[in-house]
C-alpha positions in Angstrom: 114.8 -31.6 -97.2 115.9 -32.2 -93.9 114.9 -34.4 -91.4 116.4 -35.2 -87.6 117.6 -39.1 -88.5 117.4 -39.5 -92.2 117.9 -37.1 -95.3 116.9 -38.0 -98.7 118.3 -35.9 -101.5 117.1 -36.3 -105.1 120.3 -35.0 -106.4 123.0 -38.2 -106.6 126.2 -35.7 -107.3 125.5 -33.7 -103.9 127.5 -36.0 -101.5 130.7 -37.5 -101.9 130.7 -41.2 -102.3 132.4 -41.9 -99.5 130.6 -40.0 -96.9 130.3 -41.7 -94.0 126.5 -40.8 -93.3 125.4 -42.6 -96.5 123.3 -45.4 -97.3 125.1 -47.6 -99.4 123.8 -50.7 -99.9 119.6 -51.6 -100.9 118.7 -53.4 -98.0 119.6 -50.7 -95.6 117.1 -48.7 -97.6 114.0 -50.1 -96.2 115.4 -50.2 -92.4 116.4 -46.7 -92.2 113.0 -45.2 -94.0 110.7 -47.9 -92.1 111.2 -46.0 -88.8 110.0 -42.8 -90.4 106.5 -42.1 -90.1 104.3 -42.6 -93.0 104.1 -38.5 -93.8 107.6 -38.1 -93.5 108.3 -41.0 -95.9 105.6 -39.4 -98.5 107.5 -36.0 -98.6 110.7 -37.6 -99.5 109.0 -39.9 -102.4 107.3 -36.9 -103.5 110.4 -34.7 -103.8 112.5 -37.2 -105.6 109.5 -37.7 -108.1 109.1 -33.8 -108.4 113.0 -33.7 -109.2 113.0 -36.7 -111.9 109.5 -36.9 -113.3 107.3 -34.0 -115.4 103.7 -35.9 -114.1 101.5 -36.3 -111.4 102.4 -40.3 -109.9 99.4 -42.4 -108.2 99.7 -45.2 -106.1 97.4 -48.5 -105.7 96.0 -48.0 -102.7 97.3 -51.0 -100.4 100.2 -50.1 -98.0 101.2 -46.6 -99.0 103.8 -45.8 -96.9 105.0 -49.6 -98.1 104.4 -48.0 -102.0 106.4 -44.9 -100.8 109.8 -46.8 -99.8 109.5 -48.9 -103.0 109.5 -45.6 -104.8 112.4 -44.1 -103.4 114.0 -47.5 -103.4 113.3 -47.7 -107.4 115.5 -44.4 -107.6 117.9 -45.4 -105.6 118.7 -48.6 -107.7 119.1 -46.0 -110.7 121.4 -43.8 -108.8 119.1 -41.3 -109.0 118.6 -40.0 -105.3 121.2 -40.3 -102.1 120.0 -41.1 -98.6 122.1 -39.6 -95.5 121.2 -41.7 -92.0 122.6 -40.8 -88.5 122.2 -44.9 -88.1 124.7 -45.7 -91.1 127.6 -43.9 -88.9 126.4 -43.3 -85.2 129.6 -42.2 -83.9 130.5 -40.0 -87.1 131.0 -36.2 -86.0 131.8 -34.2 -88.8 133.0 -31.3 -87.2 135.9 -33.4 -86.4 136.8 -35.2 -89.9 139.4 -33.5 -91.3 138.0 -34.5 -95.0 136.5 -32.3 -97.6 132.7 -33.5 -95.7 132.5 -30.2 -94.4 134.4 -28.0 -97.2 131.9 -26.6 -99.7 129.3 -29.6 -100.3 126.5 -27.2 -98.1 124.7 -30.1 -96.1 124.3 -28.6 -93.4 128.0 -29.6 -91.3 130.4 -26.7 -89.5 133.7 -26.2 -90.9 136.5 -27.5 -89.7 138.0 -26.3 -87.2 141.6 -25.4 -86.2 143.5 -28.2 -84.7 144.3 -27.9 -81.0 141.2 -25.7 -80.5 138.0 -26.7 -78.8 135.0 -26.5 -80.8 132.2 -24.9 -78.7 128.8 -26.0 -79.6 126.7 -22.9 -78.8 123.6 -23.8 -76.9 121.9 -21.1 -78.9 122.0 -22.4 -82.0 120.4 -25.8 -81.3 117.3 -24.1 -79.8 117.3 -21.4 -82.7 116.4 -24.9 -84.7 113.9 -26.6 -82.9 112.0 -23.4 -82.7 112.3 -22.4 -86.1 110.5 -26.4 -87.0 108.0 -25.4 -84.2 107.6 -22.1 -86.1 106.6 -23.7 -89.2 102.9 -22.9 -90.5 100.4 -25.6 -90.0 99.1 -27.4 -93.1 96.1 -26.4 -94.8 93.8 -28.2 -97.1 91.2 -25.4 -98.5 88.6 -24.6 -101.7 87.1 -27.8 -102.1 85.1 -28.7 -104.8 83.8 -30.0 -108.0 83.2 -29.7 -111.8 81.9 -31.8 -114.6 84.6 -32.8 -117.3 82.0 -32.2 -119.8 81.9 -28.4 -120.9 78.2 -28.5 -121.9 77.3 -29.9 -118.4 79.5 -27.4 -116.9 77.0 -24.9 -118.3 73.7 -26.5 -118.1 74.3 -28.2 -114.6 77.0 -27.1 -112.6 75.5 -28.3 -109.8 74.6 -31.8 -109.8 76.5 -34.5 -110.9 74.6 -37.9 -113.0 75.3 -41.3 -112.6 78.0 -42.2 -115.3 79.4 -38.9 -115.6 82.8 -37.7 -115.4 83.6 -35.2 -112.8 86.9 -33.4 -111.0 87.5 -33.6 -107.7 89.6 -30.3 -106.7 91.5 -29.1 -103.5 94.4 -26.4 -102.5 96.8 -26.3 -100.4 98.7 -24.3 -98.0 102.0 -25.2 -96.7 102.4 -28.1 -98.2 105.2 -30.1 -100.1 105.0 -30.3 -104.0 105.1 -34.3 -104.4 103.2 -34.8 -100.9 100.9 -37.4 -101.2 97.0 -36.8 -101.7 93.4 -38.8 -101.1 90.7 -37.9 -102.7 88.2 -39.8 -100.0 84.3 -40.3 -101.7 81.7 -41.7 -99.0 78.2 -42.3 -98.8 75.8 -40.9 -95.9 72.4 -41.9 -97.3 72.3 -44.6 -94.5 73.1 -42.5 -91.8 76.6 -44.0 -91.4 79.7 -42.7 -93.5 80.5 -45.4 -95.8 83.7 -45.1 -97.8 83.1 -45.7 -101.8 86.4 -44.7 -103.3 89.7 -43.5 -102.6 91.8 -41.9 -105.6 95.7 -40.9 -104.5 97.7 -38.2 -106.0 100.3 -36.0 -105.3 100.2 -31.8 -104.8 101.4 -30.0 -107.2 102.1 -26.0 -107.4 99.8 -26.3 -103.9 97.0 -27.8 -105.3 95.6 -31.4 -106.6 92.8 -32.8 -108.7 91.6 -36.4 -109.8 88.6 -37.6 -111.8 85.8 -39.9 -110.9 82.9 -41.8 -113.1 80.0 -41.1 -111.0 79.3 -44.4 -109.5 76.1 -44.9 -107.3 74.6 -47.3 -108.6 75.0 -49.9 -105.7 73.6 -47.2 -103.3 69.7 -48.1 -102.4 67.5 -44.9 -101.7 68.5 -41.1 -102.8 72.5 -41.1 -102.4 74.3 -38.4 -100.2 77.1 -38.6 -101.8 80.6 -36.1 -99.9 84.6 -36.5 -100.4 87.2 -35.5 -98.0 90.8 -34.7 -98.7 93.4 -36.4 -96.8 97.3 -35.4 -96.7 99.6 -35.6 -94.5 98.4 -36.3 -91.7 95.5 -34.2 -91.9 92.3 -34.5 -93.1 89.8 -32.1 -94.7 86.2 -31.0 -94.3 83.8 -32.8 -96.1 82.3 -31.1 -99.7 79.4 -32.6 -100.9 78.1 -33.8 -104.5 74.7 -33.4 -105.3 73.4 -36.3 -107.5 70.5 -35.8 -110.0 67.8 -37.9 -109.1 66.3 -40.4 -111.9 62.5 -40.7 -113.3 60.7 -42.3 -116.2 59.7 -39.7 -118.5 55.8 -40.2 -120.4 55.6 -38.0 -123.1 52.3 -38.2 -125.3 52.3 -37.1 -129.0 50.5 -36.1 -131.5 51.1 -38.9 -134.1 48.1 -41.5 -134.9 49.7 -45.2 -133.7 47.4 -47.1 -136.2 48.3 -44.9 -139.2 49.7 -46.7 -141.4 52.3 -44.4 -142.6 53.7 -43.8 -139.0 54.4 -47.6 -138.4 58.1 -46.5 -139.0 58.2 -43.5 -137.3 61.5 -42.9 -134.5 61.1 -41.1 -131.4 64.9 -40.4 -130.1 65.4 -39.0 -126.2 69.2 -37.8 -125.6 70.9 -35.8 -123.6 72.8 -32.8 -124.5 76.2 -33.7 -123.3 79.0 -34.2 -125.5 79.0 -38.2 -124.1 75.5 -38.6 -124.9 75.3 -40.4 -121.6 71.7 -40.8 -122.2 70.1 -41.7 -126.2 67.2 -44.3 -126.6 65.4 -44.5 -129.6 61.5 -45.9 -129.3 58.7 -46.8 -131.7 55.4 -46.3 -132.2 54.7 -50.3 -130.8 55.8 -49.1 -127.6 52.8 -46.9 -127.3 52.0 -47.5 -123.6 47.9 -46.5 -124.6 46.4 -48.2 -127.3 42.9 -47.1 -126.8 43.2 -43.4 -128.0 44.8 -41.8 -131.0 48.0 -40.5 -128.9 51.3 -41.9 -128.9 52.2 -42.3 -125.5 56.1 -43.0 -124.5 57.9 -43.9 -122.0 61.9 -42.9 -121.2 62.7 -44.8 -117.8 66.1 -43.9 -116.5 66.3 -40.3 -117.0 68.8 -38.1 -115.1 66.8 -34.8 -114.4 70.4 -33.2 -114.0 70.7 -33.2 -117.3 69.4 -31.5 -120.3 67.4 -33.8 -123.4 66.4 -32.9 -127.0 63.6 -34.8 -128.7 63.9 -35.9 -132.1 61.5 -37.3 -134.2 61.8 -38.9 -137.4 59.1 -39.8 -139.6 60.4 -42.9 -142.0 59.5 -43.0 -145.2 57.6 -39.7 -145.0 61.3 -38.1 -145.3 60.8 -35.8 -142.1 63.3 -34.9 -139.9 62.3 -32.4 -137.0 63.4 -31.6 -133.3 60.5 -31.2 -130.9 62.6 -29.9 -128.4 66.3 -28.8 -128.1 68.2 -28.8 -124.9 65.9 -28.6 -122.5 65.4 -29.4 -118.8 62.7 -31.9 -118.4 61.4 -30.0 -115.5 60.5 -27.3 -118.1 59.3 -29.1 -120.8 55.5 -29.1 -121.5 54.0 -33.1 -121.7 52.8 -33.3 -125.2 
């Protein structure tokens, strides 16, 4: 990895210990990566976690470029990463130590040359460089989208989302470090104005990233318009948005006598066909909403049409078990 003023290398054994470029002591630590910028300084965390870690790391929100040098400073302490500064030795010129700097350790200094000869330092070369970083293909943040967690939903609604549901957040990238920080940025436009709900951080790995969130909108007056954005670097995405199923209270009449004596312990169960069950109440006949017919007439509030119910009804002491429907959108289902 290199960088014009500092160099962070996740391998400890790559530069002699006496080098005169590196940071030795802690506190120079957080002086020389504080004048980095904060997507500089997220690249070098994100390498040294990729070299000494196996999974993805997230960060607390706050300060993250503040989290970032904390992180490389943690490895540091454990030996576990070297930092090269032009600030720890500004009059150091390799090309002119006579040491084993510039004999086979590959950081990037000319060999040494013969004594009594004058280096030249061909102009060429130093614009070859700064082209080649101009060169470098622009960042990309592409293929947003969205999945349930839940397999079943994944089949039965793959495109709307509930309100306590689990779903994954997914982006790709192009161009872009393995380690490099990631946002995962979910808003709210049902107001008119963007307003920020969540922000989840990760970290990009084999060019792509992914977090969870538990559908949350329950603060939200009105329909929600729920979007997220991906942020990295210091780029950020196009918006992708998730469509949340709206909520009603479902009446169902049926076909069982209220005052019959033998139904007085009759179950009426209303779930939904998700592994989490995110939705299963269980009524009686005394909460028939109509007492002046021979119907028993239910009420469900709270239903997700997103999702897909089974009605089961059990009959007490009359030893009946039966499903009046399995599975089913409620927007299909017959009343009754």
């Amino acid at each position: 990895m290199y960088w014009k003023e500092v160099v962070v290398l996740s391998d400890y054994c790559a530069i002699p210990l006496d080098c005169p470029l590196r940071v030795k002591d802690e506190g120079s630590v957080f002086e020389v990566l504080s004048g980095l910028s904060a997507y500089d300084v997220s690249r070098m965390a994100g390498e040294v976690w990729v070299k000494h870690n196996h999974e993805p790391r997230y960060v607390n929100g706050g300060n993250l470029k503040a989290e970032e040098i904390n992180h490389i400073h943690s490895h540091f302490r454990r030996n576990l990463c070297v930092i090269l500064s032009k600030s720890a030795a500004p009059a150091f010129k390799p090309w002119q130590h006579t040491g084993s700097y510039s004999e086979g350790f590959g950081y990037g200094m000319p060999p040494v040359p013969d004594r009594g000869k004058k280096r030249e330092e061909p102009a060429s070369d130093v614009a070859s460089d700064e082209d080649s970083d101009n060169e470098k293909p622009p960042l990309e943040i592409k293929n947003l989208r969205w999945e349930h967690a839940d397999e079943q939903l994944k089949k039965d609604t793959p495109d709307s989302a509930h309100e306590g549901g689990t779903i994954k957040l997914l982006a790709d990238f192009e161009n872009y470090v393995d380690g490099g920080g990631v946002d995962f940025i979910l808003s709210d436009k049902s107001t008119g104005v963007k307003k920020q709900l969540k922000r989840i951080h990760t970290r990009c790995k084999n060019g792509a990233s992914e977090v969870e969130w538990i559908v949350d909108v329950s603060k939200i007056e009105g329909k929600p318009d729920i979007i997220f954005e991906v942020e990295a670097g210091s780029l950020l995405s196009a918006p992708c948005e998730i469509v949340i199923g709206s909520k009603i209270t479902y009446i169902i009449d049926l076909a069982i006598g209220p005052n019959y004596e033998k139904s007085h312990d009759d179950t009426i169960r209303l779930f939904s066909a998700d592994d989490a069950k995110s939705y299963d109440k269980t009524l009686t006949v005394k909460a028939d909403k109509k007492t002046d017919d021979n119907y028993l007439t239910l009420e469900f509030p709270d239903v997700d049409t997103s999702l897909h119910y089974s009605l089961e009804i059990d009959k007490g002491s009359e030893g009946e078990k039966y499903c009046l429907f399995k599975n089913k959108s409620l927007k299909v289902v017959s009343n009754g």
